[in-house]
Backbone bond lengths (Angstrom), bond angles and torsions (degrees), N, CA, C in turn:
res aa  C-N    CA-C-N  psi(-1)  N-CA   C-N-CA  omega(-1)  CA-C   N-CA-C  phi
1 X - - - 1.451 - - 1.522 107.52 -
2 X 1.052 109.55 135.11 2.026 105.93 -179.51 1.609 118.93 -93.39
3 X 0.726 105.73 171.30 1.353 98.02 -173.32 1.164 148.24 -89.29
4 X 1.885 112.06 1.82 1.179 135.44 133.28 1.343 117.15 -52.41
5 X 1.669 116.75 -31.88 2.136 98.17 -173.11 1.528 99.86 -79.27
6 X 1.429 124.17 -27.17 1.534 116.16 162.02 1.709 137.53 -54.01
7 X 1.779 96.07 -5.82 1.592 93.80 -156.48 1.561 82.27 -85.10
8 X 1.412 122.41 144.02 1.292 129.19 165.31 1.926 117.55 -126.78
9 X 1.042 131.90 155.35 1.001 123.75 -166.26 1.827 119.49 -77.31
10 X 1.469 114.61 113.37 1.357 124.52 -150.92 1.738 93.85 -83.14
11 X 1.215 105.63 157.07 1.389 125.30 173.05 1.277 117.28 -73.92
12 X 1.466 130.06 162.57 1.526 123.89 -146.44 1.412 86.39 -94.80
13 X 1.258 130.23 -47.69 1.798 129.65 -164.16 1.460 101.66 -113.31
14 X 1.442 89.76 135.14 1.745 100.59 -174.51 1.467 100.25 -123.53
15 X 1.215 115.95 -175.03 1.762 114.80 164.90 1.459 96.41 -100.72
16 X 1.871 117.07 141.13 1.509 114.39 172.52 1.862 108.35 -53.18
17 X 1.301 92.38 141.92 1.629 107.48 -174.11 2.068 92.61 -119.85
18 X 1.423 103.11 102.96 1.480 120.82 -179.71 1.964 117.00 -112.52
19 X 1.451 98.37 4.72 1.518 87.21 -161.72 2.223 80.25 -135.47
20 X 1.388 104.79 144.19 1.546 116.55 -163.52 1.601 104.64 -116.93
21 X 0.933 117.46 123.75 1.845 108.91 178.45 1.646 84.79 -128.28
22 X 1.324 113.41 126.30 1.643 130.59 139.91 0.996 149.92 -76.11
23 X 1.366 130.65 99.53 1.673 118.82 -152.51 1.770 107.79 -119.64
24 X 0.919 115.17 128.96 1.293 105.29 160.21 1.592 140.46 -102.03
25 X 1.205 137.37 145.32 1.493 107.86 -146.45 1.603 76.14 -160.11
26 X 1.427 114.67 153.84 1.401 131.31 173.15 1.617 106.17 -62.56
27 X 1.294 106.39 148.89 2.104 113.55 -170.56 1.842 96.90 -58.21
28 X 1.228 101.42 -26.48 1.683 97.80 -150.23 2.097 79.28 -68.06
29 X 1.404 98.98 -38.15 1.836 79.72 -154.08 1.612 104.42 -75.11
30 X 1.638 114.01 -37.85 1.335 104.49 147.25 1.283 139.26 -3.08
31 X 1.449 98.84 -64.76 1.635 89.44 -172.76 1.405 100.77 -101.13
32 X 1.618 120.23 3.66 1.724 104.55 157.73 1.192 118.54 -55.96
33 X 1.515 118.04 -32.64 1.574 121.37 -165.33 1.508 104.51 -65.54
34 X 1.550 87.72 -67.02 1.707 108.55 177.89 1.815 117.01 -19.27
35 X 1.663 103.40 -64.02 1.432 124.19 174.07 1.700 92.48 -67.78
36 X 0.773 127.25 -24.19 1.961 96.07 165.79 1.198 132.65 -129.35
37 X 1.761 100.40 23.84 1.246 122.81 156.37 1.733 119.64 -86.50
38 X 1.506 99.97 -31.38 1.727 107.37 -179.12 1.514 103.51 -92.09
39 X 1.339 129.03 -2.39 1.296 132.53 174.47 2.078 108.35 -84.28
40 X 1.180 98.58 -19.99 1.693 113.85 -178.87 1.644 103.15 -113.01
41 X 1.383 110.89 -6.10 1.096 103.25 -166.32 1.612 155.38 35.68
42 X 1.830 76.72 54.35 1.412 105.36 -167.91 1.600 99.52 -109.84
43 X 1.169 150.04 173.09 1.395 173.39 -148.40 1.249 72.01 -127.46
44 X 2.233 107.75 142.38 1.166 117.05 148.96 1.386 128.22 -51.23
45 X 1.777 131.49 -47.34 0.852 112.68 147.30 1.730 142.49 3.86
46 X 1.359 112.08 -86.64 1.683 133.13 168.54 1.064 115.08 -43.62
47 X 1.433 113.59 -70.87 1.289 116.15 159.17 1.775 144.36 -10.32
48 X 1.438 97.00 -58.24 1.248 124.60 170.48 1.627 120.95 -70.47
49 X 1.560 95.07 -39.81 1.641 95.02 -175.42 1.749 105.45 -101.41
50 X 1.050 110.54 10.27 1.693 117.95 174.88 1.377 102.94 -93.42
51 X 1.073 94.83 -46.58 2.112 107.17 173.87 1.570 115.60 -64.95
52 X 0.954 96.65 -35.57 1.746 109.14 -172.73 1.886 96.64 -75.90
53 X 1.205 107.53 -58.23 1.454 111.78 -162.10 2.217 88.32 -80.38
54 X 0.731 166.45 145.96 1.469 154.21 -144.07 1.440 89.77 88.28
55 X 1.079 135.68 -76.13 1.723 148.10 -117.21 2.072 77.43 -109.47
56 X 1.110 125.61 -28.84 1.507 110.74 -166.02 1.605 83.10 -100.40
57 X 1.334 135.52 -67.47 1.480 119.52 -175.05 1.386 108.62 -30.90
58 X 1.501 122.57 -52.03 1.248 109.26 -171.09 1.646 129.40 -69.39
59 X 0.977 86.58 -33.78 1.639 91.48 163.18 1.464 113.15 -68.56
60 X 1.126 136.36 -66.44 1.180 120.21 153.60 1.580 128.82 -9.98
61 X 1.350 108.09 -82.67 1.394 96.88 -173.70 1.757 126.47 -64.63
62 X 1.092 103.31 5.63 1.178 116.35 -177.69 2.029 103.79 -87.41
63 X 1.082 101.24 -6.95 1.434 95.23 -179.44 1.433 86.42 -113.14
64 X 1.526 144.58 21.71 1.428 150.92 142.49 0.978 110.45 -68.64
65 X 1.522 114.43 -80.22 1.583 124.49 -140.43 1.322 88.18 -96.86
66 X 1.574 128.53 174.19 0.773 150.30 -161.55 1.403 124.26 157.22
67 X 1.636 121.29 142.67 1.399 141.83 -145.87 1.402 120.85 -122.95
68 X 1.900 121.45 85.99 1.159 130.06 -178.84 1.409 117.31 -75.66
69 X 1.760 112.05 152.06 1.523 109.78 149.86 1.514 110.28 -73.79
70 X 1.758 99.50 179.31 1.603 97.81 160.68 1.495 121.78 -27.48
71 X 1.425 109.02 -94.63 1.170 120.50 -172.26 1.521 141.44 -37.39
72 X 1.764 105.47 -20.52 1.514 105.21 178.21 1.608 93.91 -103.46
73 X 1.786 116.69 -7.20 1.557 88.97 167.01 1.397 114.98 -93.12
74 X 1.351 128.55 8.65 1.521 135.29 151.20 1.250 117.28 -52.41
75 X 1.164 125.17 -30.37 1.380 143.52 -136.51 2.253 95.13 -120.01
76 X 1.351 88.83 -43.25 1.732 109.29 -167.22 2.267 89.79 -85.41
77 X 0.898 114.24 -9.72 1.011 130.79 -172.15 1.416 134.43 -98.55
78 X 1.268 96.31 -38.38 1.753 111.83 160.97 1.671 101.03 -76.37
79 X 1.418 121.45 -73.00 1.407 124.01 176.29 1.529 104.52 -13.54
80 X 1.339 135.31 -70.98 0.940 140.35 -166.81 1.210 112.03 -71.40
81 X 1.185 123.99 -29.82 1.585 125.56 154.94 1.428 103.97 -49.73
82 X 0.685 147.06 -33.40 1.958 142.60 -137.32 1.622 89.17 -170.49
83 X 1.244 108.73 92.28 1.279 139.07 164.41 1.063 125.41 -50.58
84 X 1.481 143.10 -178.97 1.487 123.95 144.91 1.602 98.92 -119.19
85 X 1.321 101.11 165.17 1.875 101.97 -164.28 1.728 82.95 -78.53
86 X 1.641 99.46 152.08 1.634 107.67 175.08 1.543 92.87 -69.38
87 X 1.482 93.70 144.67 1.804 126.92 151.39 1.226 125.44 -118.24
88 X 1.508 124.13 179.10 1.628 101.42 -164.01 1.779 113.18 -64.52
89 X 1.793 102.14 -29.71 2.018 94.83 -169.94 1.165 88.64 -66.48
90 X 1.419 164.57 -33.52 1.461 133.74 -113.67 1.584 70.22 -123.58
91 X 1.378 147.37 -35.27 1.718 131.40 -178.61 1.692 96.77 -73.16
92 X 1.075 122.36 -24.69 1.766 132.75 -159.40 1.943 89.93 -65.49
93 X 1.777 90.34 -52.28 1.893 104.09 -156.96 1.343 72.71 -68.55
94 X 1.326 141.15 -63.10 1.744 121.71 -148.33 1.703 120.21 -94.00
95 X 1.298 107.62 13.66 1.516 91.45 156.59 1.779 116.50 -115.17
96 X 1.721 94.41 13.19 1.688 106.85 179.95 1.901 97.51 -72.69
97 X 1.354 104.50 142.47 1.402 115.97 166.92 1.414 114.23 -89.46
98 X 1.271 121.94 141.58 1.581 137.01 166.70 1.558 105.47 -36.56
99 X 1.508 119.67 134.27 1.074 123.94 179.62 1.127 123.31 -47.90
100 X 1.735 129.65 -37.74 1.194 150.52 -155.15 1.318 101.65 -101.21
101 X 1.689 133.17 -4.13 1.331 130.16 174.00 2.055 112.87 -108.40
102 X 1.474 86.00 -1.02 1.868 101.20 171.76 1.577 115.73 -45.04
């Protein structure tokens, strides 16, 4: 697919874009993007960094959430019953913002 059948008509207000990443990638996957960037009708560009930023939240939150049996949420359950008094890391970890809200 070339890169005119990807160009689609962009929206008037964007967020400033100040930081450049270069990738190089074989034509074939290229024009995978392309073909499912003009299917959403997004610019390869968008495409790429909508996918990219999706694909990093999720990894991210995946070192959040997490999935007990009974017994270790008995266990995940008292803890939280019986706290530990804040110190400076544990105010440090909770007034830090989510990566994806930077």
């Amino acid at each position: 697919m070339s890169r005119a059948a990807a160009t689609v008509e962009r929206p008037a207000i964007r967020n400033r874009r100040d930081a450049i990443i270069n990738l190089r990638v074989p034509t074939q996957i290229r024009d995978l993007f392309d073909a499912a960037a003009n299917v959403l009708g997004k610019t390869r560009t968008e495409f790429v960094v909508d996918s990219a930023r999706k694909c990093a939240i999720d990894v991210l939150l995946d070192q959040r959430f997490f999935e007990l049996n009974k017994e270790e949420w008995a266990v995940f359950a008292a803890i939280l019953d019986n706290p530990p008094k804040p110190n400076e890391k544990l105010k440090r970890l909770m007034s830090r913002k989510a990566p994806w809200d930077k």
